[in-house]
C-alpha positions in Angstrom: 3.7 23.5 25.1 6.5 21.3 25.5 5.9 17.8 27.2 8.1 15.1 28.5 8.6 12.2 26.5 6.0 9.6 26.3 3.4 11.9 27.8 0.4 13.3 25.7 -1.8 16.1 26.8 -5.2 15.1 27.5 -5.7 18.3 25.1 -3.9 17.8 21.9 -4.7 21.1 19.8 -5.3 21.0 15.8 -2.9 23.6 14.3 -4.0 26.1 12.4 -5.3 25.5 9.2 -4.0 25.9 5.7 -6.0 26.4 2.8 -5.1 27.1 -1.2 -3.5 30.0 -1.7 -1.3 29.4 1.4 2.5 28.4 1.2 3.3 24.7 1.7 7.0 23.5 2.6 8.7 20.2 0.8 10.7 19.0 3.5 13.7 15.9 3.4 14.2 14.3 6.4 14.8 10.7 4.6 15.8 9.4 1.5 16.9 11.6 -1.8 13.8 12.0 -3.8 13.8 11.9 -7.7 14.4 15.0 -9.6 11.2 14.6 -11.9 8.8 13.2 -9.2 9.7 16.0 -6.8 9.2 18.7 -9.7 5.5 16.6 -10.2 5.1 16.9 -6.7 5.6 19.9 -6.4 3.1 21.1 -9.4 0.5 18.4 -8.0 0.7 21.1 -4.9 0.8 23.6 -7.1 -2.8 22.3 -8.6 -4.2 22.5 -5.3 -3.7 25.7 -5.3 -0.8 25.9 -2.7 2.7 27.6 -3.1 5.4 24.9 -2.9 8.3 26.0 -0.9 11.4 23.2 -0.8 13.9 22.2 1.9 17.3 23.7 1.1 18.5 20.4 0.8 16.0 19.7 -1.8 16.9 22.9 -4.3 18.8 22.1 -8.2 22.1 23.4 -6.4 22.5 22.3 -3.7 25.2 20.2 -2.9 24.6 17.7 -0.6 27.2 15.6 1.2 26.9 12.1 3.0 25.7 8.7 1.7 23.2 8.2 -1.5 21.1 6.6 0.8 19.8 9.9 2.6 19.0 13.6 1.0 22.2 15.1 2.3 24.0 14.3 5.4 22.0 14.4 8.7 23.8 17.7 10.1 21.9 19.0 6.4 18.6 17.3 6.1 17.6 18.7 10.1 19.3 22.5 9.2 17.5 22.5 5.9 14.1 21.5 8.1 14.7 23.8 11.0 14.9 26.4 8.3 11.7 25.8 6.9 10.0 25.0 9.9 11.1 28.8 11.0 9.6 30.1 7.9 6.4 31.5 9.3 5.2 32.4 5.7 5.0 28.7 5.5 1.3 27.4 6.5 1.9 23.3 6.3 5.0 20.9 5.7 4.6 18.0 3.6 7.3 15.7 3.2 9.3 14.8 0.7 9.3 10.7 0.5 10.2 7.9 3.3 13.1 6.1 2.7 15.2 6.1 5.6 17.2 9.1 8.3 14.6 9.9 10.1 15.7 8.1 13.0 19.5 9.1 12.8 18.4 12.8 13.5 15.2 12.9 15.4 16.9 13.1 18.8 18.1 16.2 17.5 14.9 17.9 16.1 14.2 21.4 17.9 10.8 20.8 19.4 10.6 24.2 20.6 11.0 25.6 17.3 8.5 24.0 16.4 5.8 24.0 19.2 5.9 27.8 19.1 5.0 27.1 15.4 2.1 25.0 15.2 1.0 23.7 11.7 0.2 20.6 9.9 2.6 18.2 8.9 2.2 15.5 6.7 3.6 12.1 6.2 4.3 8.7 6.5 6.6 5.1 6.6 9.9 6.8 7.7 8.4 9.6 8.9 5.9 8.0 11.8 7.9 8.4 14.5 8.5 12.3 13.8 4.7 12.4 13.8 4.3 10.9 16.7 7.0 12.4 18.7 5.5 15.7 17.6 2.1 14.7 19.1 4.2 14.1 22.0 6.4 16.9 22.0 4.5 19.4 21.2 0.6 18.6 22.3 -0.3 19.2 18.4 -2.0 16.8 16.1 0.0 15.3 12.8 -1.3 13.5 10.1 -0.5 10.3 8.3 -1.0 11.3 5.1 0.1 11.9 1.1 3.7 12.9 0.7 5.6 14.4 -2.7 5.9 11.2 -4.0 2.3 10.3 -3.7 1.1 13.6 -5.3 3.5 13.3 -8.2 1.3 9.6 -8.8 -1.7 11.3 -9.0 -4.0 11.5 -6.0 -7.4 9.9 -6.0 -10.4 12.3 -5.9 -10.8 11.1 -2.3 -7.4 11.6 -1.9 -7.6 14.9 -2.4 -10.8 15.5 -0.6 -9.1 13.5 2.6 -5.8 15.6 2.7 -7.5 19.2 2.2 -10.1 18.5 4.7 -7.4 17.6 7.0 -5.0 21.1 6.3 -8.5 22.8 6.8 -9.2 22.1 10.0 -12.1 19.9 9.3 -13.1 16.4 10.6 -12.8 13.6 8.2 -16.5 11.8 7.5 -16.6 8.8 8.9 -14.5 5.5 8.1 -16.2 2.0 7.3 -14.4 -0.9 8.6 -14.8 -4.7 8.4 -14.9 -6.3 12.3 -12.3 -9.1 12.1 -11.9 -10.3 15.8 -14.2 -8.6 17.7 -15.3 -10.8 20.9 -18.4 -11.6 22.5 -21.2 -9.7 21.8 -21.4 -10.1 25.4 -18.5 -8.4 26.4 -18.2 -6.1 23.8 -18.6 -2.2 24.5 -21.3 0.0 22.8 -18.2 2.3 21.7 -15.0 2.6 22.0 -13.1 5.7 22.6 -9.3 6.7 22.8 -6.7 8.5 20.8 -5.7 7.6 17.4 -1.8 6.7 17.1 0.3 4.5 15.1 1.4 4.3 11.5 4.2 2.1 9.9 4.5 -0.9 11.7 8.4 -1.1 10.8 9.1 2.4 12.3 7.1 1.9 15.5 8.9 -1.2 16.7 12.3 0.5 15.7 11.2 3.0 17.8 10.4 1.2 20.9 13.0 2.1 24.1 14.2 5.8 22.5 11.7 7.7 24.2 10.2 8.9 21.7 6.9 6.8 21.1 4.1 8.4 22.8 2.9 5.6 25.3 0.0 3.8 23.1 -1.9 3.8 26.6 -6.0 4.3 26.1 -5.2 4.6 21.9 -7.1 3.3 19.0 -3.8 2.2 17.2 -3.9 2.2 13.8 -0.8 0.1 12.1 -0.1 -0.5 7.7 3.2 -1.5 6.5 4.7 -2.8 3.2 6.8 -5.9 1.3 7.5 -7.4 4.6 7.2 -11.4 5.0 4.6 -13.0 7.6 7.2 -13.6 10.1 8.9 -10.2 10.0 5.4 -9.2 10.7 5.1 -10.7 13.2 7.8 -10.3 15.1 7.4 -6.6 15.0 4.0 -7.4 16.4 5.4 -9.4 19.2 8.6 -6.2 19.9 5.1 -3.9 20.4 3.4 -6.5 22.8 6.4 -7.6 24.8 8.3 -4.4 25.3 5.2 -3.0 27.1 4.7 -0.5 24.3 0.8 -2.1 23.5 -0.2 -2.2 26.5 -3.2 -0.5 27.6 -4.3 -0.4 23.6 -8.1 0.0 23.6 -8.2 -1.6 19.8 -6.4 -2.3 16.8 -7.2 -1.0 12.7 -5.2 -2.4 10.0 -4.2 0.0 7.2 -3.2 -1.6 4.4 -0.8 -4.1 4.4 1.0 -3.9 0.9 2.5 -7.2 -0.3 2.4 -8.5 3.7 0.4 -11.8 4.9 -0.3 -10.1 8.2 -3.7 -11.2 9.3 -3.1 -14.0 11.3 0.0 -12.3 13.0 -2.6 -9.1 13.7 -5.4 -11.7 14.6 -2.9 -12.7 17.4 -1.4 -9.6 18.3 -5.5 -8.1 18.8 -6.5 -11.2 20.8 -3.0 -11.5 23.3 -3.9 -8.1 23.8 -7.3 -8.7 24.1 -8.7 -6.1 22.2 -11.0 -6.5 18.7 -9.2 -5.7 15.6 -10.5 -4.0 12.6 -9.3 -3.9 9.0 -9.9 -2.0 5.6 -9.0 1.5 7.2 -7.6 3.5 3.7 -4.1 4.5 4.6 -0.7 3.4 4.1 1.8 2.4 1.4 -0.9 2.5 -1.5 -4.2 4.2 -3.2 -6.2 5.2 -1.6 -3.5 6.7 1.5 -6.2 9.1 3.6 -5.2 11.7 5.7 -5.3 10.8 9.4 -5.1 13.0 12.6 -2.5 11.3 14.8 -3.3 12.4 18.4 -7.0 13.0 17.7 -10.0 11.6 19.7 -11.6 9.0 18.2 -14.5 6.4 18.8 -14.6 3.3 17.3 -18.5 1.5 16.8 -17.5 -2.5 17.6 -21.1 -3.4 16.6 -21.1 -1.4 13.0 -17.4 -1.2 12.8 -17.4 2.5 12.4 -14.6 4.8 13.1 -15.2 8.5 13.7 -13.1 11.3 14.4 -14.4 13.4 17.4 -12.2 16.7 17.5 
């Protein structure tokens, strides 16, 4: 299905699963990627059990045009994509690396193509608003997970166990959480429920006013971000609250925030909102980055701080 923007099916679908054995694109939608950490990447993958397939743009010969800055030019990164998305052999799409493109193209990204070929795609950082506008566009689930560069590190054993759950088809166990402002007792619900959005904090305020940022309306919003200073922070925060793009947030999960002081600008954000916040949800810009199902249904515990995935 193809939806307009902002809008999310009261139905968004899991694709289809992928399991070892299956092939697995590299795609490039942001920055150039390192030689050796791609090729470890790629053999990381290749441990799993899956069949690495690369972007065009990401092959020895190509020859890429454009700045450093990106993995070819944007006419190449979003033609090398399209081709792999077309690829029906190809069961999931894990990206390459963040960086930065993503938002120079995805106005341009074929969202029919790739609604009439559902599968999981995985990323983060740059590539959150792709995810999201793909739980928009499309009415399928993403994940916020490990990309290239993460597997050529070396996953954690829960790592691993997160992100081939996720390409299965199955629901991720259950996530402990620490309550950090969470109300009343009083006033507080026995559970929360909404849909689980959000990522890099960065990328979803440069997001806000394109149209493509599902609206965060009845979500459990999830946010994680890295090396940015307590006011950056929270003025990011504050383009979320004031642009209307919060509103109607049901509650708030810190990821982690790498080499950020962002608790009291969260703490404020969750309470002008008026909505608890939790932290010490294991995903973003460091170890351990869990796989999470963006457009799933969730429901949060405020009493035990537990966060479970319901389908």
């Amino acid at each position: 299905m193809t939806l307009l923007p902002g809008q999310i099916d009261s139905r968004v679908e899991r694709p289809p699963a992928a399991k070892p054995g299956d092939r697995v694109g590299i795609a490039a939608l942001s920055g150039r990627i390192d030689p050796d950490r791609l090729a470890a990447g790629a053999a990381a993958l290749e441990e799993l059990g899956f069949e690495p397939v690369l972007a065009s743009n990401l092959l020895p010969e190509a020859s890429l045009s454009g700045r450093p800055l990106f993995a070819g030019s944007d006419r190449e990164r979003l033609e090398a994509f399209h081709e792999l998305v077309a690829d029906e052999s190809v069961a999931a799409i894990v990206f390459a690396r963040g960086g930065y493109g993503v938002p120079r193209i995805l106005e341009h990204v074929d969202w029919t193509l790739l609604a009439s070929r559902p599968r999981p795609y995985i990323g983060y950082s740059d590539v959150t608003p792709f995810l999201l506008a793909l739980v928009t566009r499309t009415g399928t689930m993403a994940f916020h997970g490990p990309m290239a560069v993460d597997f050529a590190r070396g996953l954690l054993p829960e790592e691993r166990r997160s992100f081939l759950n996720a390409l299965a088809g199955r629901l991720p166990g259950p996530w402990a959480l620490e309550g950090v402002s969470v109300g009343s007792s009083a006033g507080r619900p026995q559970a929360i429920e909404g849909r689980l959005l959000g990522g890099c904090l960065t990328m979803l305020a440069a997001t806000v006013g394109t149209g493509l940022l599902p609206a965060f309306q009845d979500s459990v919003l999830v946010l994680e971000d890295i090396d940015e200073p307590e006011y950056r922070i929270d003025r990011l925060l504050t383009q979320l609250r004031v642009s209307g793009q919060a509103a109607g947030v049901r509650a708030v999960i810190a990821g982690h925030f790498t080499n950020c002081d962002a608790r009291p600008s969260l703490i404020d954000f969750a309470e002008l909102l008026g909505v608890p916040l939790f932290a010490g949800l294991p995903a973003g810009h460091q170890a351990p980055n869990h796989t999470l199902p963006l457009g799933a249904s969730v429901t949060l515990d405020p009493r035990n701080a537990i966060l479970r995935v319901l389908r």
